[in-house]
C-alpha positions as CSV (number, residue, x, y, z in Angstrom):
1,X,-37.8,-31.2,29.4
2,X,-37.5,-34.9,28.5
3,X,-35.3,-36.1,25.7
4,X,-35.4,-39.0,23.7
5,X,-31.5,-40.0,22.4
6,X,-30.3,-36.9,23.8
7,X,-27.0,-36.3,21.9
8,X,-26.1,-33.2,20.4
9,X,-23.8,-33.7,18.2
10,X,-24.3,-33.1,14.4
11,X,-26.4,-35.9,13.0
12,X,-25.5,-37.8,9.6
13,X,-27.5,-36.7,6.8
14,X,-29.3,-39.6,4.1
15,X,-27.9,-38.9,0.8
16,X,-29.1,-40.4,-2.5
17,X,-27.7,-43.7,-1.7
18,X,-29.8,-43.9,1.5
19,X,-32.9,-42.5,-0.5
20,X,-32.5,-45.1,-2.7
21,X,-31.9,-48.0,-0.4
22,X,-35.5,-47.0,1.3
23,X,-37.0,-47.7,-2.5
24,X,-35.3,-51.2,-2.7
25,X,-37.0,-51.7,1.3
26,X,-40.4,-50.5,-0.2
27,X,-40.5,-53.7,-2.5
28,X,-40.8,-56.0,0.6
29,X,-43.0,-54.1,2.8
30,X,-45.4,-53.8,0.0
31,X,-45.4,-57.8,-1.1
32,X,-45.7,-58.4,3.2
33,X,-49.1,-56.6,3.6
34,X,-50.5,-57.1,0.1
35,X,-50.0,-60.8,1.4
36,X,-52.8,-60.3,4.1
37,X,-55.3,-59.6,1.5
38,X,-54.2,-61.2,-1.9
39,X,-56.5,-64.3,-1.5
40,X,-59.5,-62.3,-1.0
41,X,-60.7,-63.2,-5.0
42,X,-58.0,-66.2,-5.7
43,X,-59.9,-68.8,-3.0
44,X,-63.1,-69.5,-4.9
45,X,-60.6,-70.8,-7.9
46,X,-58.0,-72.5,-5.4
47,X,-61.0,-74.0,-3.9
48,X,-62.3,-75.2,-7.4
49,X,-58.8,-76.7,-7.8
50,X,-57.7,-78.2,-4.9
51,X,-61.1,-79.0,-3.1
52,X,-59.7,-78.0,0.6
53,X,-62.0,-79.2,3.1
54,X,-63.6,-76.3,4.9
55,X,-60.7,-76.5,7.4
56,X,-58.1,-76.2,5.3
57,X,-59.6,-73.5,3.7
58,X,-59.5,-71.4,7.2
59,X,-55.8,-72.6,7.5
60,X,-55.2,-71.4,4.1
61,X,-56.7,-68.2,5.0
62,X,-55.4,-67.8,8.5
63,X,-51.8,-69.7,8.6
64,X,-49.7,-66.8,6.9
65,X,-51.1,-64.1,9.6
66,X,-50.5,-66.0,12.5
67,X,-47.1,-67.5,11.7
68,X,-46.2,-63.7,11.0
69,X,-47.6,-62.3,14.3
70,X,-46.0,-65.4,16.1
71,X,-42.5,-64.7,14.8
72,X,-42.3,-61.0,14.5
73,X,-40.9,-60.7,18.4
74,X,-38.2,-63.8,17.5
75,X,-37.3,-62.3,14.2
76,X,-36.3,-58.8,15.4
77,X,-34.3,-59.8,18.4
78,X,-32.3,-62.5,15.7
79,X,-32.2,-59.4,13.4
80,X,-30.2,-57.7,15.8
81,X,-27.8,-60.1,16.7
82,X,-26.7,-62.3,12.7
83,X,-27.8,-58.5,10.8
84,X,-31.0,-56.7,9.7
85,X,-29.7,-57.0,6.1
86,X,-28.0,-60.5,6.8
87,X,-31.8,-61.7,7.5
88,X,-33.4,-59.2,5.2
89,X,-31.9,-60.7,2.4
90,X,-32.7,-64.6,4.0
91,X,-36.3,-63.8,4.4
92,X,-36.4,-62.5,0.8
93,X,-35.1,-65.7,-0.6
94,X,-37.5,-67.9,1.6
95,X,-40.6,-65.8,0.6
96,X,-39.6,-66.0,-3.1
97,X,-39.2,-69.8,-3.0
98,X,-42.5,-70.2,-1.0
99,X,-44.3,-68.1,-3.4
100,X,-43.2,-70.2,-6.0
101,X,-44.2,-73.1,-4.1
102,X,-47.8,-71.9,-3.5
103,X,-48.0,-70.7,-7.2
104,X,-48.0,-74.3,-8.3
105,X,-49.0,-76.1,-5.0
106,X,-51.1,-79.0,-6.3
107,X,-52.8,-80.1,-3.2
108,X,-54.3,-78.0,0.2
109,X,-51.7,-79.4,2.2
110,X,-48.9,-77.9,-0.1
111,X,-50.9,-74.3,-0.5
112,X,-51.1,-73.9,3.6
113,X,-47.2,-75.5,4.3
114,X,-46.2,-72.5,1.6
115,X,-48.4,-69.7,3.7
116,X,-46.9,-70.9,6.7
117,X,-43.5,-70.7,4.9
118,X,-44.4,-66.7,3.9
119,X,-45.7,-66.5,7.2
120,X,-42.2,-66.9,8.1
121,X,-40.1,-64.9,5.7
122,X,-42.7,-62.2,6.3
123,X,-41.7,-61.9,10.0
124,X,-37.8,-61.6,9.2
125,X,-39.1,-58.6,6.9
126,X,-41.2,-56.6,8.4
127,X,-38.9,-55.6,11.4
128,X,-35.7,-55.9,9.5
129,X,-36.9,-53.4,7.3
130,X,-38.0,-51.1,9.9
131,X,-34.9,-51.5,11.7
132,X,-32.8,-50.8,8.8
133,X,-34.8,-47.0,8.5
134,X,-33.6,-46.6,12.1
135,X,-30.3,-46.9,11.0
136,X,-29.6,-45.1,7.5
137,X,-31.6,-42.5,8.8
138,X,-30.1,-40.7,12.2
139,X,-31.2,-36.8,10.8
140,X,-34.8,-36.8,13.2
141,X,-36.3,-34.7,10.2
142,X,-34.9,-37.3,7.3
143,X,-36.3,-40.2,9.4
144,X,-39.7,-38.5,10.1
145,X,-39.9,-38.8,6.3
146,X,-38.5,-42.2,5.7
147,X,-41.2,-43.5,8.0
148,X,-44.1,-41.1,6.6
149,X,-43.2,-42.9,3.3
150,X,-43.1,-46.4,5.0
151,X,-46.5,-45.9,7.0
152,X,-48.1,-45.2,3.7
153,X,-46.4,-47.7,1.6
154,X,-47.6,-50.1,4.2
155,X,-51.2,-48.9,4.3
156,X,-51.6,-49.2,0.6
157,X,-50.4,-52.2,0.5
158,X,-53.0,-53.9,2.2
159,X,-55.9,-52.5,-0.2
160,X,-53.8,-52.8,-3.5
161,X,-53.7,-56.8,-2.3
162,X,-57.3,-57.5,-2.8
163,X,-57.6,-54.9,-6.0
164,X,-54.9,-57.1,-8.0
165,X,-55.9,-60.5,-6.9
166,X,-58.9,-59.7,-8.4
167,X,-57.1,-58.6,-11.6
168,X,-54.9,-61.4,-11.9
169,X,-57.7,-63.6,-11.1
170,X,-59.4,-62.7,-13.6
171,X,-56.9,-62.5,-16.8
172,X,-54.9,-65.5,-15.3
173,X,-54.7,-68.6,-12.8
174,X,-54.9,-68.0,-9.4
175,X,-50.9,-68.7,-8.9
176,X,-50.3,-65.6,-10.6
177,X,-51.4,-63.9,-7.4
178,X,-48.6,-65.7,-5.9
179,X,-45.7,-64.9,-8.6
180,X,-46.1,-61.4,-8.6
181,X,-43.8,-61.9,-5.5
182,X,-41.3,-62.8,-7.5
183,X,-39.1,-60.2,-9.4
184,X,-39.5,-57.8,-6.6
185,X,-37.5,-60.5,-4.2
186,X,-35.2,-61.0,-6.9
187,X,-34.5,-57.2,-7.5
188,X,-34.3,-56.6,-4.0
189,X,-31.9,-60.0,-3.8
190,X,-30.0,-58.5,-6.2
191,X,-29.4,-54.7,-5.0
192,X,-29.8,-55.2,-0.8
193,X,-26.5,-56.1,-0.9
194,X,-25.1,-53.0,-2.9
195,X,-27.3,-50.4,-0.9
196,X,-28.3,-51.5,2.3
197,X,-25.8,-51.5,5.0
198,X,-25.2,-54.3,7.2
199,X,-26.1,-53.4,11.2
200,X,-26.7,-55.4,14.2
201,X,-25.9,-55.6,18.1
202,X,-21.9,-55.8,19.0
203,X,-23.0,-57.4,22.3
204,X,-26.1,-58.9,22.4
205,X,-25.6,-61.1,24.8
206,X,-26.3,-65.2,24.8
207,X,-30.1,-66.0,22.9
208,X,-32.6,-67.1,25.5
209,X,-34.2,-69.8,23.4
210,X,-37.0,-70.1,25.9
211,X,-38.0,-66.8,24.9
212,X,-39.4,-68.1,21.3
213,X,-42.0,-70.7,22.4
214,X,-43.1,-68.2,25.5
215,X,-43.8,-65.5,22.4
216,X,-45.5,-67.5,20.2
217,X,-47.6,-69.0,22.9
218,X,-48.3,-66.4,24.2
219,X,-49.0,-64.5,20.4
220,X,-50.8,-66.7,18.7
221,X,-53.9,-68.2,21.1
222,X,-54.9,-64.7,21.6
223,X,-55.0,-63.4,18.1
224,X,-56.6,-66.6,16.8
225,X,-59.4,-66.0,19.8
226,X,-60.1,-62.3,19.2
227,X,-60.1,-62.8,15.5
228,X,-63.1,-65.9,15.6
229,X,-64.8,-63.4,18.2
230,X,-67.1,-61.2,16.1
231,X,-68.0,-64.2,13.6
232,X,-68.8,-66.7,15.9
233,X,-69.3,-64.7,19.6
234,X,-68.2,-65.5,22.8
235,X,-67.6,-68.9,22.6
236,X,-65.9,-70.5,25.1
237,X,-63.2,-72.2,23.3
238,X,-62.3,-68.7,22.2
239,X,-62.4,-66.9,25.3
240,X,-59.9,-69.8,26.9
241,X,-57.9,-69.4,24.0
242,X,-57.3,-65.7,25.0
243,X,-56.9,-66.5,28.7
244,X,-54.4,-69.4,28.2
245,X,-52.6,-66.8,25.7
246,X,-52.5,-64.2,28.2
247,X,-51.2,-66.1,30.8
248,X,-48.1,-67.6,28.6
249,X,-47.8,-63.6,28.3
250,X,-47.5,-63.0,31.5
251,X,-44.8,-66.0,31.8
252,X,-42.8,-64.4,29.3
253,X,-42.8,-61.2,30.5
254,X,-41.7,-62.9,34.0
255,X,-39.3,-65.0,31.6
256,X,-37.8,-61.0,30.1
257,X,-37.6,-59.4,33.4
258,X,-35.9,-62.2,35.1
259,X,-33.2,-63.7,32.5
260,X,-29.8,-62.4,32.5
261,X,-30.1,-62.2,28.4
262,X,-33.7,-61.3,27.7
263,X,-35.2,-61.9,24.0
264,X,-36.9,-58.6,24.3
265,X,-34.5,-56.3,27.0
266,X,-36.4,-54.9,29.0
267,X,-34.7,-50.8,29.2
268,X,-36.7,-50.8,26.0
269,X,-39.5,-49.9,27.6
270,X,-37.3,-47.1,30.0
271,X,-36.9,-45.1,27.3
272,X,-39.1,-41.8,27.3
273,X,-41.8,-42.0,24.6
274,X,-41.3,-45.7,24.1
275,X,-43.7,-47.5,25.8
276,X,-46.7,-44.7,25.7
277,X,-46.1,-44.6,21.9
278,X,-46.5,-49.0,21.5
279,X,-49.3,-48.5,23.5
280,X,-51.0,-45.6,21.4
281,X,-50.0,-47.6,18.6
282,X,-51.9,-50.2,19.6
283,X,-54.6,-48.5,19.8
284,X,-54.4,-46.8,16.5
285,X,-54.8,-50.1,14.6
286,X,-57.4,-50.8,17.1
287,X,-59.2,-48.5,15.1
288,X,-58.0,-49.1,11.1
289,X,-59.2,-52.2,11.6
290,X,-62.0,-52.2,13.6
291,X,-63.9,-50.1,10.8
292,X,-62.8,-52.9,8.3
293,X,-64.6,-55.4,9.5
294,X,-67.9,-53.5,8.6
295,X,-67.1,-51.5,5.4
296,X,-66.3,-54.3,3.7
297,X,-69.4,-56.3,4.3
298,X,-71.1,-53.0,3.8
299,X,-69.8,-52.1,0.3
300,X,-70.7,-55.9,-0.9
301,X,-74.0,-57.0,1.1
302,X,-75.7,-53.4,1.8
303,X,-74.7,-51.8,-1.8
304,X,-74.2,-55.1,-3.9
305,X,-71.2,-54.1,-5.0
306,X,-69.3,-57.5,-6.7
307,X,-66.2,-58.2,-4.6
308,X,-64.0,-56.9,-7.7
309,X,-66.1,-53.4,-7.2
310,X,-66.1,-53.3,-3.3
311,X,-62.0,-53.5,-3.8
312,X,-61.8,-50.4,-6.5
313,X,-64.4,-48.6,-4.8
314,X,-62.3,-49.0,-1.1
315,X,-58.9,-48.1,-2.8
316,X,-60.0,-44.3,-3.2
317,X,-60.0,-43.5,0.6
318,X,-55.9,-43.8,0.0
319,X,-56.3,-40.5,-2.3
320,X,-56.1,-38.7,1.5
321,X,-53.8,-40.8,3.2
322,X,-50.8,-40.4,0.9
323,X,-50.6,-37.3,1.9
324,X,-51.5,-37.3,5.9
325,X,-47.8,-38.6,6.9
326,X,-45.9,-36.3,4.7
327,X,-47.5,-33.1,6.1
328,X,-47.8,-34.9,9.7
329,X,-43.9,-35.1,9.5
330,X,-43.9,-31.5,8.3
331,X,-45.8,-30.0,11.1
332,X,-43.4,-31.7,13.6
333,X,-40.2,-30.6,12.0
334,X,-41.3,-26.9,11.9
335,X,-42.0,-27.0,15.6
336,X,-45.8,-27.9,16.1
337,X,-45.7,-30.1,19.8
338,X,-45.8,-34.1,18.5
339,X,-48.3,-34.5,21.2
340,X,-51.2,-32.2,19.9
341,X,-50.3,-33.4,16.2
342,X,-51.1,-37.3,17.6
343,X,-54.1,-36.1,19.2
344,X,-55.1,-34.4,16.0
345,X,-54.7,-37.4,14.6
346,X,-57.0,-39.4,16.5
347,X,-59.7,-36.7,16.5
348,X,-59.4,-36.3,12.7
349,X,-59.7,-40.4,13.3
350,X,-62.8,-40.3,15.6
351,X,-64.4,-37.6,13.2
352,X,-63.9,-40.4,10.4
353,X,-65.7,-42.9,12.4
354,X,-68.2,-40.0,13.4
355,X,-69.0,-39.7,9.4
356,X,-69.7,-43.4,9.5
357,X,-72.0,-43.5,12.3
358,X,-74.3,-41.2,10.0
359,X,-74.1,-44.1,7.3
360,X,-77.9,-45.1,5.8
361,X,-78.1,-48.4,4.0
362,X,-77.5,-46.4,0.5
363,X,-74.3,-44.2,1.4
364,X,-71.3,-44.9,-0.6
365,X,-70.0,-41.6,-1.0
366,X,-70.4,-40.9,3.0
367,X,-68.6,-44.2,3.8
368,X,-65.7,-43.4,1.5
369,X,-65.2,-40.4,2.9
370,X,-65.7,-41.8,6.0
371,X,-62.9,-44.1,5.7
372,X,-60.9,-41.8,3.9
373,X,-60.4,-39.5,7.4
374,X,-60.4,-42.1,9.5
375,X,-57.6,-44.0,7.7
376,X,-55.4,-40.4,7.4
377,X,-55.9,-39.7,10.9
378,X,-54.3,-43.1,11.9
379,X,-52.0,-43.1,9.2
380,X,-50.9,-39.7,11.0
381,X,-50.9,-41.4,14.3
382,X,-49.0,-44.4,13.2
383,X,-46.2,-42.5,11.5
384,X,-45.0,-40.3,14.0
385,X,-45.6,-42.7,17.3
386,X,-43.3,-45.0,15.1
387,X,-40.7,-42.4,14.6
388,X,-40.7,-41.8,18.5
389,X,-41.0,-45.6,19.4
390,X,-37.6,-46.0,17.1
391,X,-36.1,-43.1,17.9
392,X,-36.3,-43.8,21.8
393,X,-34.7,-47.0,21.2
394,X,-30.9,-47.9,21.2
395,X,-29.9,-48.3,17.8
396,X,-28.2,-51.7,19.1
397,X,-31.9,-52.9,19.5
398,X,-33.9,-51.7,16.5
399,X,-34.8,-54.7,15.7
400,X,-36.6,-55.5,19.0
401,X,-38.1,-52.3,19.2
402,X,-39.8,-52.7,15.7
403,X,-41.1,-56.2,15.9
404,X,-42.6,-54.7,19.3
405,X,-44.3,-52.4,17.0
406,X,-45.8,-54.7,14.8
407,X,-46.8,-57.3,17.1
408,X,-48.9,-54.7,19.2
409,X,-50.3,-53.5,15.8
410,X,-51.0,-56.8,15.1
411,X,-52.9,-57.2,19.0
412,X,-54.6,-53.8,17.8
413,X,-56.0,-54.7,14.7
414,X,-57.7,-58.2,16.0
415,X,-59.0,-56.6,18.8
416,X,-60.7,-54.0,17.0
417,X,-62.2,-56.3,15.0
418,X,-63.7,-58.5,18.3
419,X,-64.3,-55.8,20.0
420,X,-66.7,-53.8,18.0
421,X,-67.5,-56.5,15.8
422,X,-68.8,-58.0,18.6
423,X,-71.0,-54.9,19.4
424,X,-71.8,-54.2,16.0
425,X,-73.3,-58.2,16.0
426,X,-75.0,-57.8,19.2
427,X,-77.1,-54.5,17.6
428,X,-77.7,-56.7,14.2
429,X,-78.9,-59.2,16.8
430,X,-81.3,-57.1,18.6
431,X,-82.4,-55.7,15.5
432,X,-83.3,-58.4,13.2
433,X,-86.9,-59.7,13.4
434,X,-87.4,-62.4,16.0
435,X,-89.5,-64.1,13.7
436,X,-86.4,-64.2,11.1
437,X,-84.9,-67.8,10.7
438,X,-81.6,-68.4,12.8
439,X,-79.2,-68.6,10.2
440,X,-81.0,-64.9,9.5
441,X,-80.6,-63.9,12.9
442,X,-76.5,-64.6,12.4
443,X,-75.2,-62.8,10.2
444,X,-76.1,-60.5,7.5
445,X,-74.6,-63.1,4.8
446,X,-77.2,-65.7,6.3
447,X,-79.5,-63.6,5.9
448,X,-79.0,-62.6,2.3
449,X,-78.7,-66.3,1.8
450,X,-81.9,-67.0,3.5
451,X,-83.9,-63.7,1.7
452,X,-82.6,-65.1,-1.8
453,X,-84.3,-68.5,-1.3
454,X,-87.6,-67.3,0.5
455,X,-90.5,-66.0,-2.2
456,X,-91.2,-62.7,-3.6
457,X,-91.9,-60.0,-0.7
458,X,-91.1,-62.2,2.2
459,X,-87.6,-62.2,0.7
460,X,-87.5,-58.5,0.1
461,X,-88.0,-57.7,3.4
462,X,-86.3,-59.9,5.3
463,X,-83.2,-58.8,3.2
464,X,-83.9,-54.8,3.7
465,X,-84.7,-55.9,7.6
466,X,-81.1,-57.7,7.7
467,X,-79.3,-54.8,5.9
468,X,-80.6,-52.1,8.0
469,X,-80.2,-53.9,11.0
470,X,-76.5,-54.5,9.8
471,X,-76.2,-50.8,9.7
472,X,-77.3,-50.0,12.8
473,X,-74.6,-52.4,14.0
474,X,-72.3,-50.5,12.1
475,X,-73.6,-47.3,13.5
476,X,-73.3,-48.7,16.9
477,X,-69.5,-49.7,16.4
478,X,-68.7,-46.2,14.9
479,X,-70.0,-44.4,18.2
480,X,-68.1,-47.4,20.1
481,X,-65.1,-45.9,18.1
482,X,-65.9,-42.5,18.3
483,X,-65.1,-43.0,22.4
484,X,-61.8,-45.6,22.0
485,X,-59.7,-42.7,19.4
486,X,-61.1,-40.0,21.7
487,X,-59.7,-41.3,24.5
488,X,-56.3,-42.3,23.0
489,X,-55.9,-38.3,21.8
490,X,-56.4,-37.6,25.6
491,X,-53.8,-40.1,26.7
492,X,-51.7,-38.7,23.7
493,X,-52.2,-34.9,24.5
494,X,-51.3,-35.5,28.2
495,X,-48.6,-38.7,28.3
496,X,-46.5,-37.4,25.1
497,X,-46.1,-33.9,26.1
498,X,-42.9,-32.4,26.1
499,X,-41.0,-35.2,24.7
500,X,-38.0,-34.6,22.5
501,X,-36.4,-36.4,19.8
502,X,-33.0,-34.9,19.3
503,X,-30.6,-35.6,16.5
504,X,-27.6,-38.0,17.2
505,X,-24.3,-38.8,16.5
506,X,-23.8,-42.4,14.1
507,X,-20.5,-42.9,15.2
508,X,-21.2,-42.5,19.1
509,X,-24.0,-45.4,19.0
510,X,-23.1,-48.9,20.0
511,X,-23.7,-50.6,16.8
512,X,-24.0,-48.1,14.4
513,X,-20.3,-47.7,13.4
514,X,-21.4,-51.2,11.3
515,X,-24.3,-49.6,9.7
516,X,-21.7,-47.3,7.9
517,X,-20.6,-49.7,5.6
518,X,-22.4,-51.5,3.3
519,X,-20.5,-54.8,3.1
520,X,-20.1,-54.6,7.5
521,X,-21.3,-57.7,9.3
């Protein structure tokens, strides 16, 4: 049998004060992927406002996700050498000052510096706060939870974004989607340094500064490539974006291998259940947000559903996944193999997307519940391949093991959304009458666009034409990722079998004994 941190000694048990410094964590993990979404209803006023050209809208859109995804790799490797709470507490301070900054940006130029500025402090948090989970909880079962409870925390975060931009929008300016950010960095400002403890690497070695520009090339051109895939196809600028990324990739992994003090070390990925759980990971937001990119469209353009709607409508999936982790966790700790529980996950996944394959062009209720399984089977997936990816790795390197994590989450997620965008675009295509005008034949906004403008029952049907044709795209990507999550419970059943996570000793872990105290350095 294979093990994964194979001590045996008694593990240290979370008390309240560990409970508790999990809470304080939740307040930046929520803020970081409510962030992805919060302009969703606040860009029709900024635009009103400011007047960004169309450019600057994109980068206003677009900068905070790809500074984040850029930095996340850089970020957990400097978390492990100055302190996950040391660069916790920076990244709090620098993503309360930006938000203030974009609350009461007066020109487009100001607006996208401060995203890029979140886009930043956003990287030191999302892996520091992960990292910090790995350390306060060493009790397998206790951490199984903590994570359950981060997973979800996470998940919600990025649909309650949208829902209370809307709100705020509405009642307020558009700042005020921007200073919501604020008392939760300064109440976690405030009690970080009474509850969290201070941990990092004892001996991490010289920091290969080469390392950070090799990342971030190779990060960013492929995210920004397969994210403009499924709006505006295979264009070649796009696809040499993702080739020149992919070859910086392959220079830094050269770079990792070869260097005597590697950015990202490279035993992380010798550690049993590491590597197959990134890459399952991967996969998993493959899938959460490959199904975004339709039922969005679909709850606005198909149903007509205002934007404010679509966001109420899309927050009851979550009713499921709250509790999908919890009782994930549970199964695990009362013996039930982590392997079949992943691939449970996946086919409870695939039978989500299976439900939205069956969608007509009037099918709320089947697309909610649609989403609702597919999001609690990846939530399911999620949480325990992160509990194995952190528990295989050192303590010492937490930090690089979780901004692993969420860079290949971030990879998953833009791929899904290129890769069966792309098919659900090439169905819409085929679908939609030649004789439709090209801006028609685009998209299904174009064609709404188009329909409004055209007279009586030439406008009617070309709009029913586009939104059925739209759901047979969708259909088409749902059977697309019907095959993907089927495949990845296979991989899951056979690659994660048999592998352990056993508790282990605090005080016997290079870098731990720091994580005792909470005023350690």
């Amino acid at each position: 049998m294979r093990t994964v941190s194979g001590m045996t000694t008694n593990p240290h048990r979370a008390g309240r004060r560990e409970w508790t410094a999990l809470s304080v964590l939740m307040l930046p993990l929520l803020l970081v992927s409510m962030d992805v979404s919060v302009l969703y209803f606040a860009i029709p006023e900024i635009s009103a406002d400011l007047e960004p050209s169309g450019t600057q809208q994109l980068w206003i859109f677009d900068i905070y996700g790809f500074v984040l995804a850029g930095l996340l790799m850089t970020m957990g490797a400097v978390g492990d050498r100055v302190g996950r709470r040391r660069l916790l507490l920076v990244g709090a301070a620098a993503f309360g000052a930006a938000s203030l900054l974009a609350a009461y940006a007066h020109s487009a130029e100001t607006l996208i510096a401060a995203r890029a500025v979140l886009g930043v402090g956003g990287a030191t948090l999302m892996p520091s706060t992960m990292a910090l989970v790995r350390t306060m909880f060493t009790d397998p079962a206790q951490r199984a939870k903590a994570i359950g409870l981060w997973s979800g925390v996470m998940t919600a975060g990025i649909a309650l974004g949208s829902v209370m931009s809307g709100v705020l929008v509405e009642h307020f300016w558009w700042g005020s989607v921007f200073l919501v950010n604020l008392p939760a960095m300064a109440l976690l400002l405030a009690l970080g340094p009474v509850l969290l403890p201070e941990s990092k690497n004892p001996s991490p070695g010289r920091f290969d500064l080469l390392s950070v520009p090799l990342s971030m090339a190779a990060v960013l051109p492929v995210v920004y490539g397969l994210k403009e895939l499924p709006s505006e196809g295979w264009n070649v600028r796009y696809v040499m974006a993702i080739t020149v990324g992919l070859l910086f990739a392959a220079l830094f992994v050269h770079r990792q291998r070869t260097t005597a003090s590697p950015m990202i070390p490279p035993a992380l990925f010798r550690g049993h259940g590491f590597s197959p759980a990134l890459v399952l990971n991967t996969v998993s937001a493959f899938g959460m947000m490959g199904s975004a990119f339709f039922t969005t469209q679909y709850l606005q353009s198909v149903l007509g559903k205002s934007a404010l709607e679509a966001a109420l409508w899309s927050l009851l999936p979550s009713v499921l996944i709250g509790a999908a982790a919890p009782a994930a966790a549970l199964l695990v700790q009362r013996g039930a193999e982590r392997a079949y529980v992943v691939t449970a996950g996946f086919v409870i996944a695939a039978c989500g997307y299976g439900l939205l394959a069956l969608a007509g062009t009037d099918s709320l209720w089947p697309v909610l519940t649609a989403c609702g399984v597919m999001a609690s089977g990846i939530v399911i997936v999620m949480s325990l391949l992160t509990d194995l990816a952190l528990s295989s790795a050192p303590v010492e390197q937490a930090g690089s093991a979780s901004s692993l994590l969420e860079t290949g989450t971030e990879f998953g997620g833009a791929l899904g959304m290129a890769a069966l965008g792309s098919i659900g675009t090439a169905v819409y295509r085929h679908q939609i009458p030649d004789a439709a005008p090209a801006a028609a034949r685009e998209t299904l906004g174009g064609a709404l666009t188009v329909a409004a403008e055209l007279p009586g029952r030439a406008g009617d049907a070309l709009a029913t034409a586009a939104r059925e044709a739209f759901t047979s795209g969708m259909q088409g990507a749902a059977v697309a990722g019907v095959v993907v999550l089927l495949g990845a419970g296979g991989l899951a059943a056979v690659g994660l079998r048999h592998i352990r996570i056993r508790p282990e000793a605090p005080t016997e872990n290079a870098g731990q004994a720091d994580a005792l105290s909470p005023s350690g350095v």
